[in-house]
LOVORO-86636 format. One record per residue (C-alpha): residue in one letter; x, y, z. Coordinates in pm, whole numbers, plus 50000, padded with zeros to 5 digits. Layout:
<sites>
aXYZ ...
</sites>
This chain:
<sites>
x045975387379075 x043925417379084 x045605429378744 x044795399078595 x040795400678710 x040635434678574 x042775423778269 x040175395778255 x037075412678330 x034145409978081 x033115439777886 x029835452677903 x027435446877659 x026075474777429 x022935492677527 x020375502177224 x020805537477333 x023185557777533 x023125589477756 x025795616877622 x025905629177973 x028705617478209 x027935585978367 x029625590578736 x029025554778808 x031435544278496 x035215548378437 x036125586778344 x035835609078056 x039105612178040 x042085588378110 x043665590578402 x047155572078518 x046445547178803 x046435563279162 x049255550479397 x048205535579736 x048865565479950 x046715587879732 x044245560379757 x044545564680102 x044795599580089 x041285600579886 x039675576380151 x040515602580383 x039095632180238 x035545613980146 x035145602780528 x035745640880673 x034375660080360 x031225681980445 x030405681180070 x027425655479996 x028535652379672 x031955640879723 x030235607279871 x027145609579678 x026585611279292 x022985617679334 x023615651679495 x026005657879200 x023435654678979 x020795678079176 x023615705179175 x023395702178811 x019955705178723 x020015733478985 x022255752078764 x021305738078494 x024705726978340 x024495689878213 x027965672978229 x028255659177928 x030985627477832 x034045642077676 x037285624977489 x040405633777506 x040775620277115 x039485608676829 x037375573276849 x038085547776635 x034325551376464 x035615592876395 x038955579076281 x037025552176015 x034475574575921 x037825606075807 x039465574275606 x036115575175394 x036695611675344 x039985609475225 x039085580474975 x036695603574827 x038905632074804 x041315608274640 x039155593274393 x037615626474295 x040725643174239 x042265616474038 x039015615273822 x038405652573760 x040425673073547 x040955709873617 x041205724173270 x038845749673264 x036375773573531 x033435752673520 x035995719873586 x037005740473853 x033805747874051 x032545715674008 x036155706274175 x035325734174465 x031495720874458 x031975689374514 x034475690074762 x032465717074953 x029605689175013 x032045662575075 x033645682075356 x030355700075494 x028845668375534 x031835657575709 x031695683975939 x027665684576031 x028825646576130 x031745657476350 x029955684976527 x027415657876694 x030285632876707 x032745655876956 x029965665877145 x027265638277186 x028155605177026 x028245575477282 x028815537177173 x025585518177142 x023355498476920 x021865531776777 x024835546076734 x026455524576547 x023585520076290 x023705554876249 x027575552676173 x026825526075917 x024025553475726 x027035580375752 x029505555775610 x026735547675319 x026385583175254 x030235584275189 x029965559874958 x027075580274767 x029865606074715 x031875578174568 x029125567974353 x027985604774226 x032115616374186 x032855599673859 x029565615573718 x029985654573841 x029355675073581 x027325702373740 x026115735673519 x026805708573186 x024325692872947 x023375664773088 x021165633672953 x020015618273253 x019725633673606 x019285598973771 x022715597273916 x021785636874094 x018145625074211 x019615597374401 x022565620674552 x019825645374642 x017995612874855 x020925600875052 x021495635875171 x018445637675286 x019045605375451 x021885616675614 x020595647975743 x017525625875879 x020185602876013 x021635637776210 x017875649476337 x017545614076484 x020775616476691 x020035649976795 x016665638476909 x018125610277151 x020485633877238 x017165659777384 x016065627877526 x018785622177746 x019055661377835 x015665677577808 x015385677778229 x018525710478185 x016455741078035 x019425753777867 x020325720677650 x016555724077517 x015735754477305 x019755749777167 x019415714977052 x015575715976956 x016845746376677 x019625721476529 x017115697676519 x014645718176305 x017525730276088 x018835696476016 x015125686675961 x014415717175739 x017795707375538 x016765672475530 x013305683375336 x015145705775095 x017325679874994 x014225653974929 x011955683174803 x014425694274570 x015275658574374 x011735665674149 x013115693974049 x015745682973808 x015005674673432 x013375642773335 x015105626573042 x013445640672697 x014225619872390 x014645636872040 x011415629571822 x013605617271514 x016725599971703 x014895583971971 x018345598272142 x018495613272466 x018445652472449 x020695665172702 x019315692972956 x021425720873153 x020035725373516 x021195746573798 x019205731074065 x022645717174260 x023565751974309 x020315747374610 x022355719574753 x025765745874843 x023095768874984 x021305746075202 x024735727975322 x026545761875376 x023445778875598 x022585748375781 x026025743775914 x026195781875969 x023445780476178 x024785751776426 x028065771276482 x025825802976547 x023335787676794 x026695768176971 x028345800576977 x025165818277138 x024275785377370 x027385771677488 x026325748277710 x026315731577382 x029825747677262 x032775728777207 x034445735077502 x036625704577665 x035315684277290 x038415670577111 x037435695076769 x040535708876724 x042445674976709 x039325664376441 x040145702276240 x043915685276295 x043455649976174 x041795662775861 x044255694775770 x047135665875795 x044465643275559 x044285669075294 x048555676575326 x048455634475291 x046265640774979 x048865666974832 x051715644974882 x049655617574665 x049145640674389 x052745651774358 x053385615374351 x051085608674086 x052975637673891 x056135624473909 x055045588873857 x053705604673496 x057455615873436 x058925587873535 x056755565473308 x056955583372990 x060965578273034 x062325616673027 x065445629173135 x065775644173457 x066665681573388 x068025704473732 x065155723773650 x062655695773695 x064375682774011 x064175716774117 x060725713974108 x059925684774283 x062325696774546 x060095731074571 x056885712274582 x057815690974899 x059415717275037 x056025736075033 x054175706575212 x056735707375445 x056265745675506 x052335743475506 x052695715875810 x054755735275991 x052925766975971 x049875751276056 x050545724476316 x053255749976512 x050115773076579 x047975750576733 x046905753377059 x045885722277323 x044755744277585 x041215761677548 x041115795677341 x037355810377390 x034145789677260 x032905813477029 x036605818376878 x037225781976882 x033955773076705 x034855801776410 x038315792676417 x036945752776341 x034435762776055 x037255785575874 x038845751675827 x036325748675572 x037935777675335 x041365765575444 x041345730675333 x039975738475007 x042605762974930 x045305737275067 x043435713974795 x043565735574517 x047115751074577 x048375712574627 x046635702174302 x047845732974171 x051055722874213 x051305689874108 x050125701773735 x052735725973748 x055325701373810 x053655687173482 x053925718473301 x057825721673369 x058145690573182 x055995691672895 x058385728172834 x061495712372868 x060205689872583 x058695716272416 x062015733672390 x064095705372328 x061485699071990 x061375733771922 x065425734771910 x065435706971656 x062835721071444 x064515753871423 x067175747471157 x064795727470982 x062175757670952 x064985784470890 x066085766170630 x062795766870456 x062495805270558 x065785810270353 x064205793670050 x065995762570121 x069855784370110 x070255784970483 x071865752170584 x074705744270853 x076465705970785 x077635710671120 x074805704971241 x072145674571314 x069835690571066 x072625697070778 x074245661970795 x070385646170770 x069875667070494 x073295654170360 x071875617570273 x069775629670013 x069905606169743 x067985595269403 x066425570469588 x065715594669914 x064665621869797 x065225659769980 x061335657670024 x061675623670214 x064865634270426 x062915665270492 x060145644970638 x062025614070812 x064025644870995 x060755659271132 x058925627771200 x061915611771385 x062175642271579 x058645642271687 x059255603671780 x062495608971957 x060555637972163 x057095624472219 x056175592072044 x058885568372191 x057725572472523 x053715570972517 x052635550772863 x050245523672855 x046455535772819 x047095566572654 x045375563572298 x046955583372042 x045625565271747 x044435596671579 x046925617471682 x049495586071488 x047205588671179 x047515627571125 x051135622871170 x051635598770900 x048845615570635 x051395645470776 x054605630970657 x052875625070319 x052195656170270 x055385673470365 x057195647570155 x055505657169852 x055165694969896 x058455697470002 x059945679769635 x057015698969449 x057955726269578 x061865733669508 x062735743269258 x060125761369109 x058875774169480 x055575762869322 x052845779369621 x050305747669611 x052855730469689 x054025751069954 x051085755770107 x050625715070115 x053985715370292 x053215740570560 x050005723570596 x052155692070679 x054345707570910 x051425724071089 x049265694471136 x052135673071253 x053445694571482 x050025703771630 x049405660771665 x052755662771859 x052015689372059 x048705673572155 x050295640572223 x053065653672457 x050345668972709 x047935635472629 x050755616572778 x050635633873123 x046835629873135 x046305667173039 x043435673572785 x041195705072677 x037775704572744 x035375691172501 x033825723572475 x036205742372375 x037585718672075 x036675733971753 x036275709571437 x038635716871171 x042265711071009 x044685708271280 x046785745171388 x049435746271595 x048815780571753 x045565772971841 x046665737371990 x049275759572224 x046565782172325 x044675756572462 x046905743372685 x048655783472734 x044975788872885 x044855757773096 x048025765473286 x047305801373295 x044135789073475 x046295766973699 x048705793673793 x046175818473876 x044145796974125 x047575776574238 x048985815174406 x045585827174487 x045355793874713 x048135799974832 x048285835274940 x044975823975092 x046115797775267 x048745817975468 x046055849775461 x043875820175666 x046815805375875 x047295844676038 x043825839876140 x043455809776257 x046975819676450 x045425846276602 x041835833076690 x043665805976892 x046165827377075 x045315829677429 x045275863877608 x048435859977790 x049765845477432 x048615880777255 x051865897377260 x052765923876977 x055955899476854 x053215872576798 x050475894476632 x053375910376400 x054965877376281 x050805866176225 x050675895376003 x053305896475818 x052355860375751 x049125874875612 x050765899175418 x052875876875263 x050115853675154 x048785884374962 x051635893774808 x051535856274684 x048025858874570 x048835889074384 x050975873674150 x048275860374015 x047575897173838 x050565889373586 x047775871773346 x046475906273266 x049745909373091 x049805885672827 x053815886672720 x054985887073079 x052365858873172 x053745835772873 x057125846872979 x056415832173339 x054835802373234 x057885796773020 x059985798873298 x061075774073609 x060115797173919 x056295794673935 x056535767674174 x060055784874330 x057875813974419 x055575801674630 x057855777674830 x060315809874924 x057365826675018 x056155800575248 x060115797275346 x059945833475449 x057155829475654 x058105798475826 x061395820375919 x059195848876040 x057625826476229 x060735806976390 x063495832576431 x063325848076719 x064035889676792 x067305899876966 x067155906277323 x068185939577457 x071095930677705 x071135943178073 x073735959278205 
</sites>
């Protein structure tokens, strides 16, 4: 009966604001299982023969802490549901952004780091009142509903982030500039019913009144700095709009990055406002397993690409795949086997939760990173499958058209020459089935390859007639018109193949002209080059950042020379990895690792290595 009245009983109706000190009056900061009747009993007991007031009396609990000064503020042992909504918003941005922003050159690629560097330090100004102060009311869950809006903004602004490019209209960055102000305002406001509740302890005051300014300060930077970017100009004879370059987002990293410098530094120097007995590290948790969620979608999305443009499954594919789950695999383990429930030092545990910042935007790019690279394998294995077909084809014209094997695919085409199919049109059907066979067969819904189609055909035209114009007489206009067709198709193709798995060059770097194949290749070369480089520098960070995260959260009695070795060797390992990166400054031996299949290899045996390091324990001396 009692069960069911407490099963039963009515819950309490929200207040419109809520003290973030411990209420003793109310049900625990932390759950407890239900006493049994003798300790009940046993509890009874002690309260009637204690000497201590405060054992029978909360009010002399409370005058013991303002006399030293130490508020007692509500703690929980895990995330809230409103912490746990508020990461899902996080993640849909980080999902959305990546799946809308292409990496395929540096500025691509710090608007990729910018972007998620806002994303993630608003996040975290949010958390760092949330595990300390936040308690359910009215007011708090209005200001939830502003922080949610604000994620949204992100949403809204992601599509159109294209910071340090010509842009038309700065409309879209005025507005993102306003809500975070707003949500900064949203944060001073918090922090102010939070002084409310504790100005009567000395110590909580000076701490909490500096956040407040900061986040105030931050919150007029933001608004002040929205004027600031270009009004749209229109071009006197066009009426078009001109676009402008500004750097005035660069402001918005600065002011993010100090302000939330500033709250660790004045919790690390006050820590009656430190994180001690919060539930931060599961938060740093929750969201390093969010961004190792985000990887695995990627590497989804890469082999969803595959699987839709029909191609074979090669070993050396598989054996990519395999690699790149292998490495999520390792990065979860070597992160989540370090962690530490108990307590490690309030200053170490507040830097060890802000270098989460640098970690999960290496774990970003080296997951992204990957995922491409996966990409990569296949668009070679093509590559070298059309490459192999085209090479008879081009030796024969090499040889002055001598050099011909009927053995093979390319001698018994050439065979069914005819009057009415002339060597001219065999020579073209051969290429321009090959490219289809290759590429064109396969090209997924929503990929638009009209013009690459069109070059192809004016292509076969042209190696149709400059190959018959051309033998016997080896006339050189004709040859030329031949190569030209051989160039442009091939260069159409070769564009096409990486179109297909959503890989383009930058707009900027396009140059006008006839289509050529070498400089097509280059384009993409440099792409991947780009994504190698920052896929093993992200890595080797990553591990460089898991040593030190390993060791800020070792406890003294944990600090034993076995531990700090396997943390550094960990560390030196991850820059060995991000050395690799160094191989671009050698062009042959960079193409001849992009050409190969252990890129991706590399890094997972690395993290193997380390996870083994990390594992395997050292033989005991025995004892005689």
């Amino acid at each position: 009966m009692g069960h069911e009245a407490h099963h039963h009983e009515e819950k309490q109706n929200l207040s419109f604001f809520a003290s973030p000190l411990h209420q003793h009056t109310s049900s625990p900061a932390y759950e407890t299982a239900p006493a049994t009747d003798a300790e009940r009993q046993q509890k009874s007991h002690n309260a009637s023969v204690s000497t201590d007031p405060s054992a029978s009396n909360p009010e002399f609990e409370n005058m013991d802490n303002s006399i030293h000064d130490n508020p007692a503020f509500h703690r929980h042992a895990e995330a809230t549901t409103a912490e746990l909504f508020y990461d899902l918003f996080f993640v849909a941005n980080l999902t959305t952004f990546t799946s809308l922003l292409e990496i395929n050159d540096r500025y691509s690629l710090t608007a990729y780091i910018g972007f998620f560097s806002l994303l993630w330090l608003t996040w975290y100004q949010v958390s760092l009142y949330d595990v300390r102060f936040s308690a359910d009311s009215v007011f708090e869950r209005c200001a939830k509903a502003i922080h949610f809006g604000v994620m949204v903004g992100f949403a809204v602004i992601g599509p159109q982030w294209k910071p340090g490019q010509d842009v038309a209209d700065y409309k879209i960055y005025k507005a993102f500039g306003l809500m975070l102000m707003v949500s900064r305002l949203t944060l001073f406001c918090q922090y102010s019913v939070t002084l409310l509740y504790t100005k009567k302890f000395k110590k909580t005051v000076v701490p909490l009144a500096m956040v407040m300014a900061w986040t105030l300060l931050a919150a007029i930077l933001y608004g002040a700095l929205t004027p600031a970017f270009p009004n749209i100009i229109f071009d006197e004879v066009t009426l078009d709009e001109v676009p402008q370059k500004s750097n005035v987002y660069i402001a918005w990293y600065v002011i993010a990055l100090s302000e939330t410098v500033l709250t660790v530094t004045v919790s690390c120097v006050w820590r009656i406002i430190s994180f001690k007995g919060t539930h931060m590290v599961q938060r740093m948790s929750l969201l390093t397993l969010i961004v190792l969620g985000e990887g695995i979608i990627v590497i989804c999305k890469s082999i969803s690409k595959i699987v839709k443009n029909e191609y074979l499954w090669t070993v050396s594919v598989v054996g990519q795949i395999v690699a790149a789950v292998c490495i999520i695999y390792f990065l979860y383990m070597l992160y989540f086997d370090r962690i530490q429930e108990e307590h490690f030092g309030s200053i170490r545990q507040q830097v060890w939760s802000f270098l989460h910042f640098p970690l999960h935007i290496v774990l970003v790019l080296v997951l992204q990173g990957i995922s491409l690279l996966i990409i990569w394998r296949q668009a070679v294995e093509s590559l070298h499958g059309l490459g192999d077909a085209w090479a008879p084809a081009l030796e024969y014209l090499d040889s002055n058209l001598t050099a011909i094997d009927p053995d093979t695919v390319f001698g018994m085409w050439m065979a069914e020459a005819s009057d009415t199919n002339t060597n001219g049109t065999v020579f073209a059907d051969y290429f321009n089935d090959t490219c289809y066979e290759y590429v064109y067969k396969a090209i997924p819904k929503g990929v638009d390859v009209s013009k690459e189609l069109k070059t192809v055909q004016q292509a076969y035209t042209d190696i149709q007639q400059g190959f018959d114009n051309y033998y016997p007489d080896f006339n050189e206009t004709a040859g030329e018109q031949l190569w030209y067709g051989i160039n442009s198709m091939a260069s159409a193709t070769y564009k096409t193949l990486f179109d297909t798995f959503s890989v383009t060059v930058a707009k900027r770097k396009i140059k006008k002209g006839a289509p050529d194949l070498i400089q097509t290749a280059q384009l993409y070369f440099k792409i991947f080059d780009l994504i190698m480089s920052y896929t093993f520098v992200a890595g080797g960070s990553a591990l460089i950042l898991y040593s030190i995260l390993g060791f800020l959260s070792l406890t003294k009695h944990q600090r034993r020379a076995g531990t700090v070795v396997r943390l550094a060797v960990t560390g030196a390992a991850g820059l060995g990895l991000a050395l690799v990166s160094l191989i671009r400054l050698d062009t042959p031996r960079l193409y001849a690792y992009l050409g190969s299949s252990w890129m991706i290899p590399t890094i997972c045996l690395t993290l193997f290595f380390c996870v083994l390091v990390d594992h395997v324990g050292m033989p005991k001396k025995k004892v005689h």
